[in-house]
mmCIF file of the N, C-alpha and C atoms, coordinates in Angstrom:
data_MODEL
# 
_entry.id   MODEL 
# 
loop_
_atom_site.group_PDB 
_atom_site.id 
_atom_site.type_symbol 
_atom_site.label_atom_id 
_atom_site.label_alt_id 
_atom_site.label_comp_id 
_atom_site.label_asym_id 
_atom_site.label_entity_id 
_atom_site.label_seq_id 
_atom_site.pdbx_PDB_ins_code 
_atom_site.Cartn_x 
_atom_site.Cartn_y 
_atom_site.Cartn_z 
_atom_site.occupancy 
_atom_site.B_iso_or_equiv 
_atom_site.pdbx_formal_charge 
_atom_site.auth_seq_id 
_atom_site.auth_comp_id 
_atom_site.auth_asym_id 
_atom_site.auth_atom_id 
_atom_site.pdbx_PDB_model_num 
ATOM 1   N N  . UNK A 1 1  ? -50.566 73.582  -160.255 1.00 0.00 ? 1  UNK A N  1 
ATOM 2   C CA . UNK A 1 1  ? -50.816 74.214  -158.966 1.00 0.00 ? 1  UNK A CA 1 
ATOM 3   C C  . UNK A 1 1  ? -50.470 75.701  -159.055 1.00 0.00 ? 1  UNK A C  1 
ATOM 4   N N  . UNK A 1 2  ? -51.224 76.659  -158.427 1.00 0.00 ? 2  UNK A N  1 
ATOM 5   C CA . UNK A 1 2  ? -50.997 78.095  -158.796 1.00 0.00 ? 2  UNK A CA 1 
ATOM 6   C C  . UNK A 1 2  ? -50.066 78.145  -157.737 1.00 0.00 ? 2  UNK A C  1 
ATOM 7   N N  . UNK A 1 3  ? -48.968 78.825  -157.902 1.00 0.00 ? 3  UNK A N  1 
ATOM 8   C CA . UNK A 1 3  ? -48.140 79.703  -156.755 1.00 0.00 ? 3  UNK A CA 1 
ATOM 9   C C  . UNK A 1 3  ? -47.990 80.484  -156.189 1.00 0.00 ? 3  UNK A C  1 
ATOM 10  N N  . UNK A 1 4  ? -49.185 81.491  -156.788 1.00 0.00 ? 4  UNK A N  1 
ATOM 11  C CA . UNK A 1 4  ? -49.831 83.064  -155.685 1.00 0.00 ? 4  UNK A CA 1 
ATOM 12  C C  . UNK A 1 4  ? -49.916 82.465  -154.199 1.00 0.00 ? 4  UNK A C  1 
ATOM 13  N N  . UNK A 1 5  ? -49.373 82.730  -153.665 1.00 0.00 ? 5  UNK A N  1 
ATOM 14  C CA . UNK A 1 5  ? -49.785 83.676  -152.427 1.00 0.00 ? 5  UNK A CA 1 
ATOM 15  C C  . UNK A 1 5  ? -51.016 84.433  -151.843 1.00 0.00 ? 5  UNK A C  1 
ATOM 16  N N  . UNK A 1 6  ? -50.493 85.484  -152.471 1.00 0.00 ? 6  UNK A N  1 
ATOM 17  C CA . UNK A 1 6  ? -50.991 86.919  -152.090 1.00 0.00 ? 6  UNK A CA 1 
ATOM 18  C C  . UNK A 1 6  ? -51.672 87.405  -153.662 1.00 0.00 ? 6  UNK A C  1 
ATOM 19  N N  . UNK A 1 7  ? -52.880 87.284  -153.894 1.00 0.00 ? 7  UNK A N  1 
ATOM 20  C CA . UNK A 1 7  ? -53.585 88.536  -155.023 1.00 0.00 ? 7  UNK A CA 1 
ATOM 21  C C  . UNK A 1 7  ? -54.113 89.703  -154.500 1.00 0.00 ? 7  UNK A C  1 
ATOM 22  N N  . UNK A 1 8  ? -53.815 90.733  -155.024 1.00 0.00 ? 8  UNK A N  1 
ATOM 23  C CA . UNK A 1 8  ? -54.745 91.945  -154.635 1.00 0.00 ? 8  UNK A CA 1 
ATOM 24  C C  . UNK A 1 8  ? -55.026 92.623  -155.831 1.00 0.00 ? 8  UNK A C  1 
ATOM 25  N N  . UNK A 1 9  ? -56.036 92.998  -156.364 1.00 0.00 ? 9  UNK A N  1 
ATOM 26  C CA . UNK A 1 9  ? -56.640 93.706  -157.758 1.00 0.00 ? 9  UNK A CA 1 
ATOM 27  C C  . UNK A 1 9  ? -57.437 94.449  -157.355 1.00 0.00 ? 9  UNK A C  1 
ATOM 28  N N  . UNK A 1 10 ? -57.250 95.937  -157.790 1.00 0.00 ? 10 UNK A N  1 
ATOM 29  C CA . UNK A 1 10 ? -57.779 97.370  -157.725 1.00 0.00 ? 10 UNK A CA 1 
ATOM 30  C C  . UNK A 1 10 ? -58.279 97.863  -156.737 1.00 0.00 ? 10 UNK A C  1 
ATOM 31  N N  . UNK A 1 11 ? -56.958 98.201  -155.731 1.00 0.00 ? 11 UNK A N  1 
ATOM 32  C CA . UNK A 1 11 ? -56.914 98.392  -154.349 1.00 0.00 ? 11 UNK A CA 1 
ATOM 33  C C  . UNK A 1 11 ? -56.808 100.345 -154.413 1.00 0.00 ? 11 UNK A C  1 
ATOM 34  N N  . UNK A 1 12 ? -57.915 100.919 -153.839 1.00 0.00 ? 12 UNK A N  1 
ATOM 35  C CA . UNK A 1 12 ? -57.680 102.302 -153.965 1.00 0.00 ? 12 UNK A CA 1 
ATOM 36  C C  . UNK A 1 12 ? -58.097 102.823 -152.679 1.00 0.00 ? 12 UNK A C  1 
ATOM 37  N N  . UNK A 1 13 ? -57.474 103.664 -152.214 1.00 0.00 ? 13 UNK A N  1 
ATOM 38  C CA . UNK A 1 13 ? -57.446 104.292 -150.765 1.00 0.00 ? 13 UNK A CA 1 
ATOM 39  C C  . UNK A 1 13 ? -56.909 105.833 -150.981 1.00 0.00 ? 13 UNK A C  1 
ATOM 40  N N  . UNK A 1 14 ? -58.357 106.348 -149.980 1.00 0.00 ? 14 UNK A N  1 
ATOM 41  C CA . UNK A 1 14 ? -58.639 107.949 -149.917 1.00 0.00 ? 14 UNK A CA 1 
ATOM 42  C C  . UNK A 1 14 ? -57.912 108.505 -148.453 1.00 0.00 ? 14 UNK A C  1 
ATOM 43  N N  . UNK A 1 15 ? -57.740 109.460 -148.594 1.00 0.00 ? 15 UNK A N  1 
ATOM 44  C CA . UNK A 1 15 ? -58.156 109.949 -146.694 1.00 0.00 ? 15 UNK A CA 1 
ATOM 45  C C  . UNK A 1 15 ? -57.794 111.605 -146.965 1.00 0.00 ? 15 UNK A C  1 
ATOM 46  N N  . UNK A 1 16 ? -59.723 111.424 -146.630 1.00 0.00 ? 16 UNK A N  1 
ATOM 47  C CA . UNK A 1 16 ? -60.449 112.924 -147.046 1.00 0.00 ? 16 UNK A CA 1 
ATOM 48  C C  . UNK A 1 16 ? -59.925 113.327 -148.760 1.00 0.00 ? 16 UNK A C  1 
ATOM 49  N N  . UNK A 1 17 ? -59.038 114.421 -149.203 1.00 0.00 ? 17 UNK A N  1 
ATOM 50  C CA . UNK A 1 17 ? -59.182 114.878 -150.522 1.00 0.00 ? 17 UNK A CA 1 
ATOM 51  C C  . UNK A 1 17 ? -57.637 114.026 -151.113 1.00 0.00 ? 17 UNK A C  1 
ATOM 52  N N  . UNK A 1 18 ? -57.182 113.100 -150.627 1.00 0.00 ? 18 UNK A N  1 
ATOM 53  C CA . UNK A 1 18 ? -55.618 113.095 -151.202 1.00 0.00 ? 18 UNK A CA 1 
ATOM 54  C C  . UNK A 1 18 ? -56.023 111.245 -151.177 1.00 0.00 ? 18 UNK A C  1 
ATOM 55  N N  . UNK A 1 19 ? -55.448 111.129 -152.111 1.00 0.00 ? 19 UNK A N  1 
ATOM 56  C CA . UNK A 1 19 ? -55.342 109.590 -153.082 1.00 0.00 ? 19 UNK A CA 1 
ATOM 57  C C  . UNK A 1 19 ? -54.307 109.100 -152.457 1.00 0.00 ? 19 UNK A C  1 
ATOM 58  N N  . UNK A 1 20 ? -54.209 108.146 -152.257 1.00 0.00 ? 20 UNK A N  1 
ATOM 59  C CA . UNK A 1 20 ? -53.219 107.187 -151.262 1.00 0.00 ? 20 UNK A CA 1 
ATOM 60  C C  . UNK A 1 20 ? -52.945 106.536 -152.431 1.00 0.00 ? 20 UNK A C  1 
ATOM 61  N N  . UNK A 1 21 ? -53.599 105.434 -152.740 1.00 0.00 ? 21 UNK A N  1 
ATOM 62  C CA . UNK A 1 21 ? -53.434 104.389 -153.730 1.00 0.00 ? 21 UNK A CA 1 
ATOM 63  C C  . UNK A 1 21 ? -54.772 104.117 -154.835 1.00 0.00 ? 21 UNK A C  1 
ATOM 64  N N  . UNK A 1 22 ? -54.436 104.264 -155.932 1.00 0.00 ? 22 UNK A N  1 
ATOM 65  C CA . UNK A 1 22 ? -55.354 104.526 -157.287 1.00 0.00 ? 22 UNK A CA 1 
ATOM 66  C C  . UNK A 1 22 ? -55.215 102.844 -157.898 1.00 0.00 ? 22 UNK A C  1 
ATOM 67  N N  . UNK A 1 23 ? -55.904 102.457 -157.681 1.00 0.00 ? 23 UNK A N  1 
ATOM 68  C CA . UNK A 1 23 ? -56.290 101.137 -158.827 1.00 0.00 ? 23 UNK A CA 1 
ATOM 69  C C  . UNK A 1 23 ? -55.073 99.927  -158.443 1.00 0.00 ? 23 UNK A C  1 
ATOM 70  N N  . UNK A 1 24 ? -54.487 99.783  -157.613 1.00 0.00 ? 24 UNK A N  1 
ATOM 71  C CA . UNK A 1 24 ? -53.330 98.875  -157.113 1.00 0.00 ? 24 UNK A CA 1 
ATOM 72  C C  . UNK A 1 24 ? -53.412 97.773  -157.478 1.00 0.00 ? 24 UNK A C  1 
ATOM 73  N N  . UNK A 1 25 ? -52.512 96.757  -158.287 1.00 0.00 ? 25 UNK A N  1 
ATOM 74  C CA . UNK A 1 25 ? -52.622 95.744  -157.963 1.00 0.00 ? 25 UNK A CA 1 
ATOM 75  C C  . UNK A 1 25 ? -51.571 95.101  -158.091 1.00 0.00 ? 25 UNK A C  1 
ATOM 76  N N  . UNK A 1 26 ? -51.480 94.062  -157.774 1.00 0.00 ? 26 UNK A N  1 
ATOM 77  C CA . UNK A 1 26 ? -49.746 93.117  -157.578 1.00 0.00 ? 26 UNK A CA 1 
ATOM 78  C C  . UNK A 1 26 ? -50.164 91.974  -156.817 1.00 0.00 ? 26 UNK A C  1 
ATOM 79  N N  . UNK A 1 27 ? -48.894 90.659  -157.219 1.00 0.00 ? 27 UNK A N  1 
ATOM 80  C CA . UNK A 1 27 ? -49.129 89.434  -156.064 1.00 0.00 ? 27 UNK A CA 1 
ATOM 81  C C  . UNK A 1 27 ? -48.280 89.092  -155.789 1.00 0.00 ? 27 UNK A C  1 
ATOM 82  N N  . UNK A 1 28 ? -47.759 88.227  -155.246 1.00 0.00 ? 28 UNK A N  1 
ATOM 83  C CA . UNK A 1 28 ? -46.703 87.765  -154.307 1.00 0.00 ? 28 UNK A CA 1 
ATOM 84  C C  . UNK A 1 28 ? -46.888 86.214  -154.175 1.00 0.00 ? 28 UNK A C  1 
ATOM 85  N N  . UNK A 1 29 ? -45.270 85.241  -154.963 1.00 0.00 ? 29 UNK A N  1 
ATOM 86  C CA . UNK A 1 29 ? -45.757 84.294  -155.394 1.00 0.00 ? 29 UNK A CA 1 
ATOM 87  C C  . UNK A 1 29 ? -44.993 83.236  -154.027 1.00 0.00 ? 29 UNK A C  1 
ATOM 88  N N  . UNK A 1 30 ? -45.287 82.125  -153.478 1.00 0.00 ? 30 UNK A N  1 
ATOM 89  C CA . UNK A 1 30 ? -44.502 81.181  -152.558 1.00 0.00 ? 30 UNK A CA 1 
ATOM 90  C C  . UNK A 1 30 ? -43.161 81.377  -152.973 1.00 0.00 ? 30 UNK A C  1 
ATOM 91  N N  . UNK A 1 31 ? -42.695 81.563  -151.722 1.00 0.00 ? 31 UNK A N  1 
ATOM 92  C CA . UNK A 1 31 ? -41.435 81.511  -151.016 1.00 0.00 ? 31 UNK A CA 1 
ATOM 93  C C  . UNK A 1 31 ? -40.740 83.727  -151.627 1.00 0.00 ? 31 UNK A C  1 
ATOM 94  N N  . UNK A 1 32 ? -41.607 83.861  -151.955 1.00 0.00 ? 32 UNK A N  1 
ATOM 95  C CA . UNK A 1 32 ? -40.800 85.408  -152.653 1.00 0.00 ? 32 UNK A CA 1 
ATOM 96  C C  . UNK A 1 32 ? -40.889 86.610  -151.410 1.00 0.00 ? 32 UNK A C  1 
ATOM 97  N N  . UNK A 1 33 ? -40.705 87.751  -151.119 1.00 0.00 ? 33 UNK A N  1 
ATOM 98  C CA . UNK A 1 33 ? -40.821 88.438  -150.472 1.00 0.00 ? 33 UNK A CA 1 
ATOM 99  C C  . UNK A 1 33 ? -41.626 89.784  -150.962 1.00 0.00 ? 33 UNK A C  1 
ATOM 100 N N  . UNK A 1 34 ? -41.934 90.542  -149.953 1.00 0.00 ? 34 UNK A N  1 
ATOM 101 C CA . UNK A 1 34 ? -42.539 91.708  -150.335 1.00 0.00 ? 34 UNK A CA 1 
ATOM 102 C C  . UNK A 1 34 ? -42.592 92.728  -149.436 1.00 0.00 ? 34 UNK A C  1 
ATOM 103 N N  . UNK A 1 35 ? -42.255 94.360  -149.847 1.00 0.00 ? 35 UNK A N  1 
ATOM 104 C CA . UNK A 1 35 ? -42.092 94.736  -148.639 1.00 0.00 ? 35 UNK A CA 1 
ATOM 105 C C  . UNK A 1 35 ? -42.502 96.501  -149.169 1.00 0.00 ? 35 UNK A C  1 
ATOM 106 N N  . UNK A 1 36 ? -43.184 96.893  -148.096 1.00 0.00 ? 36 UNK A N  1 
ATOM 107 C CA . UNK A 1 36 ? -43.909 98.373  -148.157 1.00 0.00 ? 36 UNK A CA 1 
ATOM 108 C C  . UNK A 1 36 ? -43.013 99.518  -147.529 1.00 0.00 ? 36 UNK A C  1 
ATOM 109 N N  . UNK A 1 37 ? -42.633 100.362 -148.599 1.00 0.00 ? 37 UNK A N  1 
ATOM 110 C CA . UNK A 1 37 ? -41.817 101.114 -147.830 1.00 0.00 ? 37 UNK A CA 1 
ATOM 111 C C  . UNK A 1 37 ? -42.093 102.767 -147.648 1.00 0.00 ? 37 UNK A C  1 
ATOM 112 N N  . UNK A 1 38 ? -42.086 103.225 -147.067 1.00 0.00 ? 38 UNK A N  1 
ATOM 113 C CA . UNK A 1 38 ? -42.517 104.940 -147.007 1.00 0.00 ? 38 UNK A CA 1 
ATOM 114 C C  . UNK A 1 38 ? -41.941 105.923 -145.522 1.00 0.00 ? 38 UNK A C  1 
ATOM 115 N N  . UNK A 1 39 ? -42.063 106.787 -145.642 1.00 0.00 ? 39 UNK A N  1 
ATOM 116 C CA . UNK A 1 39 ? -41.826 107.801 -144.060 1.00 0.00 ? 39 UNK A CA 1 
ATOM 117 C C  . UNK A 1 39 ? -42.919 107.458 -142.933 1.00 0.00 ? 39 UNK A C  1 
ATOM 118 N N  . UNK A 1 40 ? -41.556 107.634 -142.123 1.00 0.00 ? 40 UNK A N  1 
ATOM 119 C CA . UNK A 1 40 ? -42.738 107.439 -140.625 1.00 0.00 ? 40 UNK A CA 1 
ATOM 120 C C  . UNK A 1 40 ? -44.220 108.426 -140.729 1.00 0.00 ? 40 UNK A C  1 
ATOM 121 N N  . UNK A 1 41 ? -44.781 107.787 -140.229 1.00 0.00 ? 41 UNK A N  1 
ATOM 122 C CA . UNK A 1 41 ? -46.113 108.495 -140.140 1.00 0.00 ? 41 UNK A CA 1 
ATOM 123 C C  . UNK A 1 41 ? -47.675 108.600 -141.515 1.00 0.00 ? 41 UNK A C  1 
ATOM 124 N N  . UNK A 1 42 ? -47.127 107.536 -142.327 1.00 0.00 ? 42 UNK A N  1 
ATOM 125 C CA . UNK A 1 42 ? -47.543 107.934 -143.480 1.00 0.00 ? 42 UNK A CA 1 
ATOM 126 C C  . UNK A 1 42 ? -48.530 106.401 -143.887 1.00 0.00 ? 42 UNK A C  1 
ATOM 127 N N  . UNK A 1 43 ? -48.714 105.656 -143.194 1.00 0.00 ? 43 UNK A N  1 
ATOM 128 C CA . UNK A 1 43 ? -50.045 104.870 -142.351 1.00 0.00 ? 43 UNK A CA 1 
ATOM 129 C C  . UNK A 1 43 ? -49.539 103.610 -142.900 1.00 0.00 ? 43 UNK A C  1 
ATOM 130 N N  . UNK A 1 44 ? -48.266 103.185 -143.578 1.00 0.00 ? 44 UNK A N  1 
ATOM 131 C CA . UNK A 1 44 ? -48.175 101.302 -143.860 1.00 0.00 ? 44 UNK A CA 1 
ATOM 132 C C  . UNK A 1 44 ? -48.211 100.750 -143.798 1.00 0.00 ? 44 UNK A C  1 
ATOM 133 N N  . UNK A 1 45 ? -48.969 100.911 -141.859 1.00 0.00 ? 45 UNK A N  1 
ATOM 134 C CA . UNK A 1 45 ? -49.470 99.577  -140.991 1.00 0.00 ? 45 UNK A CA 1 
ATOM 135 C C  . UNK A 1 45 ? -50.977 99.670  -141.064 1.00 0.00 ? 45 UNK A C  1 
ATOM 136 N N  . UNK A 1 46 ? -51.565 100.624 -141.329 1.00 0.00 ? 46 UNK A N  1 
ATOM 137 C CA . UNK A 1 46 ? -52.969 101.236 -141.693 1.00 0.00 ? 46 UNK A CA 1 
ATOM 138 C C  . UNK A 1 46 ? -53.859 99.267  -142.449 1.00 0.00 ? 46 UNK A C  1 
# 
């Protein structure tokens, strides 16, 4: 039985000339946690 969760593979995000995220990828396996962290204003709920 696989235990992923969560897959995401080559996740890239623009806004206008500045690179957010280049080629992303990572997963998140049952029962593990995961968590996005950055400065207010800087879109992590986006």
């Amino acid at each position: 039985m696989d235990s992923k969760m969560i897959s995401v593979r080559g996740v890239s995000k623009r806004f206008y000339t500045q690179s957010i995220l280049n080629h992303v990828s990572f997963e998140v396996g049952r029962g593990e946690s995961f968590v996005i962290l950055g400065q207010s204003g800087v879109g992590k709920s986006v």
